[in-house]
ROFIVO-360507 format. One record per residue: residue number from 1; residue in one letter; z, x, y of N, C-alpha, C in turn. Coordinates in Angstrom, 3 decimals. Layout:
NODE resi resn     n.up   n.east  n.north    ca.up  ca.east ca.north     c.up   c.east  c.north
NODE  NUM    A        Z        X        Y        Z        X        Y        Z        X        Y
...
//
This chain:
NODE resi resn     n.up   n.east  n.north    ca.up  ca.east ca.north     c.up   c.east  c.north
NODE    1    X   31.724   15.593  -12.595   31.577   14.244  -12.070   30.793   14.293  -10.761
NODE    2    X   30.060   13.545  -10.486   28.948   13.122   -9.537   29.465   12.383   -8.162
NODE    3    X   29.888   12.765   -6.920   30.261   11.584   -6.396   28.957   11.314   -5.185
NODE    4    X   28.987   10.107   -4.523   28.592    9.592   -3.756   28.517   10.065   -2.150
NODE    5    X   29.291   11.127   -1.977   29.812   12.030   -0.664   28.794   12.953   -0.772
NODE    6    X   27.920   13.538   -1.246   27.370   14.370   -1.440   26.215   14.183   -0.015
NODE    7    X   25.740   15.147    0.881   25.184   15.381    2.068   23.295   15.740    1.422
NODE    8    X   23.400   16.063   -0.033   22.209   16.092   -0.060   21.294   15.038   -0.388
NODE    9    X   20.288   14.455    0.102   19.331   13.445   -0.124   19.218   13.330   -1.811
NODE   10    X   18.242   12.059   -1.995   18.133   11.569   -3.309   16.563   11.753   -3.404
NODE   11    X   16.228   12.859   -3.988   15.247   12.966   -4.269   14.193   12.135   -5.377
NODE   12    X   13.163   12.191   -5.521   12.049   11.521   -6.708   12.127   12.088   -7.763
NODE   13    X   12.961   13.342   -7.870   13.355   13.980   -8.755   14.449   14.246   -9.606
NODE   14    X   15.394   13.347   -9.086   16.416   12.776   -9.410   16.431   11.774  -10.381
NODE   15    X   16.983   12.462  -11.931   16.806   11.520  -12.783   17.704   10.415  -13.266
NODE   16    X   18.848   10.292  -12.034   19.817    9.266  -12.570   19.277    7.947  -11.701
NODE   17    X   20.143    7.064  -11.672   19.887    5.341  -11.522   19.565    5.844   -9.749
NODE   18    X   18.536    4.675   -8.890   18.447    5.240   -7.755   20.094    4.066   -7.401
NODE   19    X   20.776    4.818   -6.324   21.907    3.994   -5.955   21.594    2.958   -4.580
NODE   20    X   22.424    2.283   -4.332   21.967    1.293   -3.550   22.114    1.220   -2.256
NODE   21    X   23.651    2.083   -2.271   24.230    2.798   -0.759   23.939    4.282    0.076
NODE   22    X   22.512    4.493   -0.498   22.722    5.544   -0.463   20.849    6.057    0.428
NODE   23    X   20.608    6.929    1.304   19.409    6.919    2.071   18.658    7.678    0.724
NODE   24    X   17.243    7.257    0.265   16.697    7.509    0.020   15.554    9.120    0.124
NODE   25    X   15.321    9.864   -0.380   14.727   10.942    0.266   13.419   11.128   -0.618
NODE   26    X   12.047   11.049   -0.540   11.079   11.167   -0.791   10.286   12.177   -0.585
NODE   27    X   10.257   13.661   -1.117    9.943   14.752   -0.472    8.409   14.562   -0.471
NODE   28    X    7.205   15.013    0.610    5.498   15.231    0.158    5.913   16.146   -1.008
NODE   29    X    4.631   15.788   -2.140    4.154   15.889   -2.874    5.189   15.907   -4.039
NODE   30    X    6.063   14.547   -4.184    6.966   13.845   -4.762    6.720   12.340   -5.459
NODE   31    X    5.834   12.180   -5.003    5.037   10.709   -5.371    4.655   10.423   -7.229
NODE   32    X    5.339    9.051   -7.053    5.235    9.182   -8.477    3.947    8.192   -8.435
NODE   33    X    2.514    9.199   -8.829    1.141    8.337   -8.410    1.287    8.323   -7.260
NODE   34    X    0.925    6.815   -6.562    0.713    6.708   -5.068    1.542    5.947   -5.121
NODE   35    X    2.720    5.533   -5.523    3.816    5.100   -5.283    4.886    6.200   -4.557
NODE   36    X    5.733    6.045   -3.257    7.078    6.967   -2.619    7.803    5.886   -2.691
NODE   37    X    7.987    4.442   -1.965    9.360    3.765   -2.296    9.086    2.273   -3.327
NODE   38    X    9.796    1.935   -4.802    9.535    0.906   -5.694   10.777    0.834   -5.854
NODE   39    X   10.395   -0.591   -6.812   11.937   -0.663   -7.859   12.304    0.549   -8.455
NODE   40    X   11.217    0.965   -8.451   11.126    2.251   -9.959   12.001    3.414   -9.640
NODE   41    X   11.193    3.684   -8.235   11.569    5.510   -7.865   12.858    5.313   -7.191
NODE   42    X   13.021    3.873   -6.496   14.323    4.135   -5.629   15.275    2.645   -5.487
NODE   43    X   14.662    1.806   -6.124   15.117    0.576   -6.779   14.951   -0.279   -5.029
NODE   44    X   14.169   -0.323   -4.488   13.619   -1.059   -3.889   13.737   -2.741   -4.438
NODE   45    X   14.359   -3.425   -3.478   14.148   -4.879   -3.936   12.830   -5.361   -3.286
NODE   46    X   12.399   -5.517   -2.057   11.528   -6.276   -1.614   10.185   -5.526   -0.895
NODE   47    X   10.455   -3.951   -1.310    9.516   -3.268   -0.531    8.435   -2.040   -1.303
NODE   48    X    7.390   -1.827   -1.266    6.862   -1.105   -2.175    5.896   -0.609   -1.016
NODE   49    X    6.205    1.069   -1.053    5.044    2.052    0.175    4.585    3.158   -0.601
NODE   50    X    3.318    3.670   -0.802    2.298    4.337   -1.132    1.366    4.778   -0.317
NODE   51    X    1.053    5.889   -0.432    0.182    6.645   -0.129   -1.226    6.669   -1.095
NODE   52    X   -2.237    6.153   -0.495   -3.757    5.878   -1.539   -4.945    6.639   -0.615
NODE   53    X   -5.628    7.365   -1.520   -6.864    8.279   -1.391   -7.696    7.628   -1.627
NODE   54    X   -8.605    7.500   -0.750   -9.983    6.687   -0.983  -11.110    7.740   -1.252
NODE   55    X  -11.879    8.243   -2.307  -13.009    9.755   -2.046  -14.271    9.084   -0.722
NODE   56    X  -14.418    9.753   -1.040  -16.589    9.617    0.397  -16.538    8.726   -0.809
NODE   57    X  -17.329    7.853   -0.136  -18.753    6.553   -0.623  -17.978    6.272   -1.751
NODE   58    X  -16.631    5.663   -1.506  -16.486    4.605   -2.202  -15.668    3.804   -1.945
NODE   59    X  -15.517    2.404   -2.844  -14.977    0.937   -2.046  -14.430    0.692   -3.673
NODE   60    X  -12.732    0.062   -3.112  -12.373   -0.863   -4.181  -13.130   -2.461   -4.510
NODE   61    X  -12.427   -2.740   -5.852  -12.766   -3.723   -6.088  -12.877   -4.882   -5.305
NODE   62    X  -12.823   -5.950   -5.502  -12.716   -7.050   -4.457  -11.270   -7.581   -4.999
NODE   63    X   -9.871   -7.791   -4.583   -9.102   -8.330   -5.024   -7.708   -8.534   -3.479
NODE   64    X   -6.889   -9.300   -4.219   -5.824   -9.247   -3.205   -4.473   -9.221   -3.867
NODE   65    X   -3.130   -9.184   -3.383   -2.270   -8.832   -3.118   -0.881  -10.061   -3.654
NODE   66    X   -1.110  -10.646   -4.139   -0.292  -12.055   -4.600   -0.009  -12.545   -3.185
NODE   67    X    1.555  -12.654   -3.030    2.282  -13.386   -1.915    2.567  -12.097   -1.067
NODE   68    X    2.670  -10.546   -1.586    2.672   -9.911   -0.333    1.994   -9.397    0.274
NODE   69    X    2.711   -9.434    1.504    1.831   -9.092    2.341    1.962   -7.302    2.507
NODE   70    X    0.484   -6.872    3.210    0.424   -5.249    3.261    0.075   -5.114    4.426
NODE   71    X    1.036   -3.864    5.335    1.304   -3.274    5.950    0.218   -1.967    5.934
NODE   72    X   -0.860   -1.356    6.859   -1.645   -0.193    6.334   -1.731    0.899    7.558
NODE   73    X   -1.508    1.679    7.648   -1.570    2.743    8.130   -2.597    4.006    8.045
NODE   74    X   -3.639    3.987    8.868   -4.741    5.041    8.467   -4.033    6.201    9.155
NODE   75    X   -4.110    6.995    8.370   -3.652    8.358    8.082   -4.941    9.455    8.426
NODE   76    X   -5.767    9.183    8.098   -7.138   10.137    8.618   -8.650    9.382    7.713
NODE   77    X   -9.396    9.716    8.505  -10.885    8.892    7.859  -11.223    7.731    8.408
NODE   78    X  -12.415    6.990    8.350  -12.488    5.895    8.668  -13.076    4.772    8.049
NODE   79    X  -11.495    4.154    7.222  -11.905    2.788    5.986  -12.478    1.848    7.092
NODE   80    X  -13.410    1.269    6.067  -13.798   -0.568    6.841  -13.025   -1.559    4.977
NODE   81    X  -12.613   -2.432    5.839  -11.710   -3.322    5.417  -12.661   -4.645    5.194
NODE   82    X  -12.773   -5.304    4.088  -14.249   -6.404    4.370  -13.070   -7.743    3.572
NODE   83    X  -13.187   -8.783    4.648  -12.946   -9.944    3.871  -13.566  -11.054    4.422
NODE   84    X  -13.645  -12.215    3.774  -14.872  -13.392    3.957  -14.076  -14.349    5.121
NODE   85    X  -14.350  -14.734    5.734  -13.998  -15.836    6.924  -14.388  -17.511    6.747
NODE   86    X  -15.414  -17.152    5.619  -15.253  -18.929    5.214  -16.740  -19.202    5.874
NODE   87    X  -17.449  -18.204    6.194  -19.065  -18.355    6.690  -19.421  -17.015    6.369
NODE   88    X  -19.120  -15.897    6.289  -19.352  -14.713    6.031  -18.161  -13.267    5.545
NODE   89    X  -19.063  -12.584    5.036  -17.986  -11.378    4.870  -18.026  -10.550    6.863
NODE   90    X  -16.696  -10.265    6.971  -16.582   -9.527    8.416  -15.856   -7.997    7.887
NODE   91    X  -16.161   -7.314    8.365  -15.929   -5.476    8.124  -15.557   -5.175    9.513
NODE   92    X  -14.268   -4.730    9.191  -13.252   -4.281    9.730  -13.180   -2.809    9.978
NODE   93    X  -13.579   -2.058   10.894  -13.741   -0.349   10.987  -12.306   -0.504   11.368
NODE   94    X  -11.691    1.238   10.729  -10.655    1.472   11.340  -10.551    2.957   11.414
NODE   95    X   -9.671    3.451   12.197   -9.844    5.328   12.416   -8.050    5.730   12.313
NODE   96    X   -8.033    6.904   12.276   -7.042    7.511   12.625   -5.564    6.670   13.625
NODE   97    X   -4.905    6.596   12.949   -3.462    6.100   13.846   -3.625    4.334   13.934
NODE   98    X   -4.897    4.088   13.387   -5.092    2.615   13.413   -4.033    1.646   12.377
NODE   99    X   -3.303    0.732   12.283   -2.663   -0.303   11.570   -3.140   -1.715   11.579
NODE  100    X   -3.358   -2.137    9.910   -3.661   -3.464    9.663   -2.760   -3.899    9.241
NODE  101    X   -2.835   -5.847    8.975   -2.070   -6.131    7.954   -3.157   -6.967    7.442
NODE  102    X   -2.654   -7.195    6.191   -3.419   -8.297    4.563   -2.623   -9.232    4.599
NODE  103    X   -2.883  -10.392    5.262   -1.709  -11.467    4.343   -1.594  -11.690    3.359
NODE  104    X   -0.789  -12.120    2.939   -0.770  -12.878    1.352   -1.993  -13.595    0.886
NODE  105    X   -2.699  -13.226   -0.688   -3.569  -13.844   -1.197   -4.804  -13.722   -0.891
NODE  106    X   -4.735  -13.248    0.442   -6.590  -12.439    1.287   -6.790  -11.520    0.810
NODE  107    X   -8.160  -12.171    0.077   -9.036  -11.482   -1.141   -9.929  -10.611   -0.006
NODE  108    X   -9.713   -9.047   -0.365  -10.381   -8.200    0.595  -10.587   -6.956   -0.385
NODE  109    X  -11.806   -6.074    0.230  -11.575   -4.590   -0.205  -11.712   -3.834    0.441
NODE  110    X  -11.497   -2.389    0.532  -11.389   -1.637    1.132  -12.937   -0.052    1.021
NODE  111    X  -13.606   -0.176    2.250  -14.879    0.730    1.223  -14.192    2.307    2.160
NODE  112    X  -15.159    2.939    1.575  -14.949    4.718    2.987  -16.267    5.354    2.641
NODE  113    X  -17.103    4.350    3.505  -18.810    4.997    3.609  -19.163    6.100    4.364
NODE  114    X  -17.888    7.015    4.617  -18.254    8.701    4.895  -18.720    9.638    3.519
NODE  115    X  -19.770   10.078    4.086  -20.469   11.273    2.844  -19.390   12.039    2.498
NODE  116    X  -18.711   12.665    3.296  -17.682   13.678    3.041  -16.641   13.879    3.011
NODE  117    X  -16.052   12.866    3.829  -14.605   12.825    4.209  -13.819   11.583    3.807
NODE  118    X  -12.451   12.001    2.666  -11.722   10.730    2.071  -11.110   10.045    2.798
NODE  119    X  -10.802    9.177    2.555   -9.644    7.572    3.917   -8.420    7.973    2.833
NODE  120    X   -7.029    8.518    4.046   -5.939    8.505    2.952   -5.212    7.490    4.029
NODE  121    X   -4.746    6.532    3.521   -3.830    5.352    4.347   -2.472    5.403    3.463
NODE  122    X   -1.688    5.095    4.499   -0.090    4.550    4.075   -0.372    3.144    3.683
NODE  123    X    0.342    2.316    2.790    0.629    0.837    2.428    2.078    0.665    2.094
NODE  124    X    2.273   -0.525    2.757    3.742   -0.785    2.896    2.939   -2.382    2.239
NODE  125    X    4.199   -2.749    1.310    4.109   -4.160   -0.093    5.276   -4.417    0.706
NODE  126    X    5.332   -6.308    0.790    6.838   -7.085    0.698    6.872   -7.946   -0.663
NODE  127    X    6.502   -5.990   -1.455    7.427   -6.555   -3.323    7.709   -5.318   -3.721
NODE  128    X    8.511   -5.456   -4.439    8.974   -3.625   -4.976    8.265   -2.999   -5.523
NODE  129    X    7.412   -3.485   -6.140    6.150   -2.840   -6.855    4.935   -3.074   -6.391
NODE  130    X    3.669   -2.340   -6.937    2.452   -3.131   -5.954    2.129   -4.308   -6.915
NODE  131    X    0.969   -5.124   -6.083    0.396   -6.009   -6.787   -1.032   -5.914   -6.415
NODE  132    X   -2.057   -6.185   -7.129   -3.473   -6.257   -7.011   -3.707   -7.026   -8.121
NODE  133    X   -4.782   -8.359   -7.842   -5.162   -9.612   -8.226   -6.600   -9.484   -8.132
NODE  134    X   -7.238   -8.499   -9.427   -8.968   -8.637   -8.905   -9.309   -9.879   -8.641
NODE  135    X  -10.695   -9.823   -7.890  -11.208  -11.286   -7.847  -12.579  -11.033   -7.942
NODE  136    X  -13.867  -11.815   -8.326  -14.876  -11.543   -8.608  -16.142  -11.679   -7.611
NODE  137    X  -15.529  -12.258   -6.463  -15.681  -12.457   -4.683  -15.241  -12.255   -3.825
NODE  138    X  -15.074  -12.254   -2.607  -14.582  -12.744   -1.430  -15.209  -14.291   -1.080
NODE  139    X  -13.789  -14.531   -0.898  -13.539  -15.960   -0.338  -12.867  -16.510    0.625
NODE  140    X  -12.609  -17.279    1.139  -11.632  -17.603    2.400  -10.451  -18.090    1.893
NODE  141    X   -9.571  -17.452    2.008   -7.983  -18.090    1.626   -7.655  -19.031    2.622
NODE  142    X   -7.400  -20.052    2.663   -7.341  -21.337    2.565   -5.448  -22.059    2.705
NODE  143    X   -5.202  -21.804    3.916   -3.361  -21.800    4.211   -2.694  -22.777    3.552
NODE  144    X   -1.786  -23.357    2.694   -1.782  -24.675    2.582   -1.059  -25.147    3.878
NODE  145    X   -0.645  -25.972    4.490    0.494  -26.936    5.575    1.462  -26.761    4.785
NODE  146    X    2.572  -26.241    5.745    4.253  -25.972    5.257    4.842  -27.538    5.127
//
């Protein structure tokens, strides 16, 4: 029998139910994909954090994020972040130890126009899983009045 007293962490490798009372433990190079905390791996209700590799000279799609919002953490490299302002696209440089956030629904992408060197960033989701909403532009998201 299994109890709950147990002093050792809950690993990604751990194939029973993730529990609810219990600290989570995510060892490096434990990642299921670029997912470390979901519904999935650790039953996350409202939070979803990944680790994403960007290679040299290249840029995601153009898309955004539904209603959550993302939390980003550059980890090493330097992504530019491009989203439209409603007169133009604006590019966003960022370096080492730098943090953004995406609001909800801001249609943006992410490029890493270094020849050589990949952009690996942290992302923190307020949803348990990720979400990405291609879009076939950038556009200005548009707030409604509460």
């Amino acid at each position: 029998m299994t109890t709950d007293n147990s002093t050792e962490p809950i690993s990604a490798t751990d194939t029973t139910a993730p529990k609810p009372n219990r600290v989570h433990h995510i060892r490096a190079g434990e990642l299921d994909g670029h997912t470390a905390l979901s519904g999935h791996t650790v039953g996350s209700k409202r939070l979803w954090m990944g680790l994403v590799e960007n290679p040299p000279l290249s840029a995601t799609d153009n898309h955004h994020h539904g209603d959550s919002e993302a939390g980003i953490y550059v980890v090493s490299g330097h992504p530019v972040f491009v989203y439209h302002d409603g007169v133009r696209e604006v590019r966003v440089e960022a370096g080492p130890g730098d943090f953004l956030l995406v609001p909800p629904f801001v249609p943006h992408r992410e490029e890493n126009p270094d020849p050589d060197v990949p952009v690996v960033v942290l992302i923190a989701r307020t949803t348990q899983e990720p979400v990405k909403v291609s879009v076939p532009e950038l556009y200005r998201h548009e707030v409604a009045d509460a």
